[in-house]
C-alpha positions in Angstrom: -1.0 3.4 -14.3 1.6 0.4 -14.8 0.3 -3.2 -13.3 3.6 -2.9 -10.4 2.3 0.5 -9.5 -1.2 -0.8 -9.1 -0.1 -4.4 -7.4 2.0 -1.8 -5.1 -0.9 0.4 -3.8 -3.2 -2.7 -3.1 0.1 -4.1 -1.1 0.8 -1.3 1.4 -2.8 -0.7 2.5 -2.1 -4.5 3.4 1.0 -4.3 5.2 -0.3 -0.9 6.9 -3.2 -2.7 8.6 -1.4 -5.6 10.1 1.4 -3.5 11.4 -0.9 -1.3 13.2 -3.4 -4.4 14.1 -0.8 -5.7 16.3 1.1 -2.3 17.3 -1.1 -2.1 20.6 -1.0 -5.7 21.3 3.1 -5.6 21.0 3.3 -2.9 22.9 1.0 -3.7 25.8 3.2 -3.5 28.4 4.6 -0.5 27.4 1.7 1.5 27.2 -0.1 0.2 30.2 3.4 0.9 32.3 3.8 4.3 30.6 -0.2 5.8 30.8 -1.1 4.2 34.5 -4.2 2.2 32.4 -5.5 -0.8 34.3 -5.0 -3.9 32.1 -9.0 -3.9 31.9 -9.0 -0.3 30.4 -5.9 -1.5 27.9 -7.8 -4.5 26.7 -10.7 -2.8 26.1 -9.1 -0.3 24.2 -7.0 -2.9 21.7 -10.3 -4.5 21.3 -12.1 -1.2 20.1 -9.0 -0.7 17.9 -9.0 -3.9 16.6 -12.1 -4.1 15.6 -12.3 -0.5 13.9 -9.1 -1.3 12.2 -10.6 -5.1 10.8 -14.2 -3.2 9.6 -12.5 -0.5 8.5 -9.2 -2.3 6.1 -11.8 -4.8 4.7 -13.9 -1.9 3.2 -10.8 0.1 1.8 -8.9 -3.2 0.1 -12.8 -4.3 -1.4 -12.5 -0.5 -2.9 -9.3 -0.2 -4.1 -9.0 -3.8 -6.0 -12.3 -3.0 -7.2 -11.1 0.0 -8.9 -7.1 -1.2 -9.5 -6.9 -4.6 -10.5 -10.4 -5.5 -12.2 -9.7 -7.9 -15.3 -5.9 -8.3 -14.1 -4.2 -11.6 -14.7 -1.7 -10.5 -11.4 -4.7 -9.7 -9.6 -3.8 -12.5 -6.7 -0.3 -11.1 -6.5 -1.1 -8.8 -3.1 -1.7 -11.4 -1.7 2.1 -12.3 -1.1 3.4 -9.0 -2.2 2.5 -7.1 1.0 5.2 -9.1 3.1 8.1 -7.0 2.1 6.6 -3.4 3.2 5.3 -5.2 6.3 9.2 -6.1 7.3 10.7 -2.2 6.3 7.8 -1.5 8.9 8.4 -3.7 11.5 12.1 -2.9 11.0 11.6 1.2 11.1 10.0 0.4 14.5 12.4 -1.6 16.3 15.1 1.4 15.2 12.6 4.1 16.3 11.2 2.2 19.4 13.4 -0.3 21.3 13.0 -2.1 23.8 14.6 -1.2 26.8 13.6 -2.4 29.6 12.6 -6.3 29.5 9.5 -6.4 31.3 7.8 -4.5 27.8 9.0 -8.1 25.7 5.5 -9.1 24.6 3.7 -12.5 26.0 5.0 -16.2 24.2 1.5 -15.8 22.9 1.4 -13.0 20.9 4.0 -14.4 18.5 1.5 -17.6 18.5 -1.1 -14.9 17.1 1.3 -13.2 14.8 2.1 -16.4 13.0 -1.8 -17.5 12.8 -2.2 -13.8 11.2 0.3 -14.4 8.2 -1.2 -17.7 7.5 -4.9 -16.6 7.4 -4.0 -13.0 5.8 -3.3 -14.3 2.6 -6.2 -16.0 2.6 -8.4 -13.2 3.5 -6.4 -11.0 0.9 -7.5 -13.7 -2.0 -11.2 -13.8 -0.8 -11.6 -10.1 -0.7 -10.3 -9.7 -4.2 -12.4 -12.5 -5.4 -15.2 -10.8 -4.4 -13.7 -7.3 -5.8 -12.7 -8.6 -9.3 -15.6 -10.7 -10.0 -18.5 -10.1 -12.9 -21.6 -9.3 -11.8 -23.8 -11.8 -13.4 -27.2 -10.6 -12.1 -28.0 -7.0 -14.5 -31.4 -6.6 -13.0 -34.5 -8.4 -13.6 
């Protein structure tokens, strides 16, 4: 496999867990309007989701740098690289969902949490692979 084919598939798992971190949390409104959920029961939920999603994309980036781009000299490149995918997916939503009705707009802020997210991402994208990529030094006792 070619280095852009690798750099790829460590991008999208990127992209792919912060469009679905913040699907719930965009949509609040519209799910709470459309299911009858309290706001209580909604929070909770996005919470639980969150959280799941965090644990869960932390494990499966360690794993697949770990086995993609050990020894690369691009190896940092995800970091930045996932920003186009996430835009094609933000863009295939707004074509597939609109919004219609303007009391589903998201809260003032949530956009302050989306822009905190593509600051720190990066930087939690270079630590992972850090750890991924590096030599053991330690080979027993």
């Amino acid at each position: 496999m070619n280095r852009f084919s690798k750099i790829i598939l460590c991008s999208i798992p990127s992209a792919m867990f912060l469009y679905l971190f913040y699907l719930p949390q965009l949509n609040y409104y519209r799910i709470t309007r459309l299911t009858g959920w309290s706001n209580n029961t909604m929070s909770l939920l996005i919470s639980v989701i969150s959280i799941l999603l965090l644990v869960s994309f932390v494990v499966l980036f360690y794993f697949v740098t770990k086995s993609m781009l050990h020894n690369e000299k691009f190896k940092y490149i995800p970091t930045v690289s996932w920003i186009p995918f996430y835009i094609v997916l933000i863009l295939i939503n707004n074509f597939i969902i609109p919004i219609t009705e303007s009391g589903d707009r998201p809260s003032p802020g949530t956009g302050m949490l989306l822009i905190l997210s593509y600051v720190l991402l990066p930087i939690i994208l270079a630590f992972i692979i850090g750890m991924s990529t590096q030599k053991n030094s330690h080979k027993g006792c």
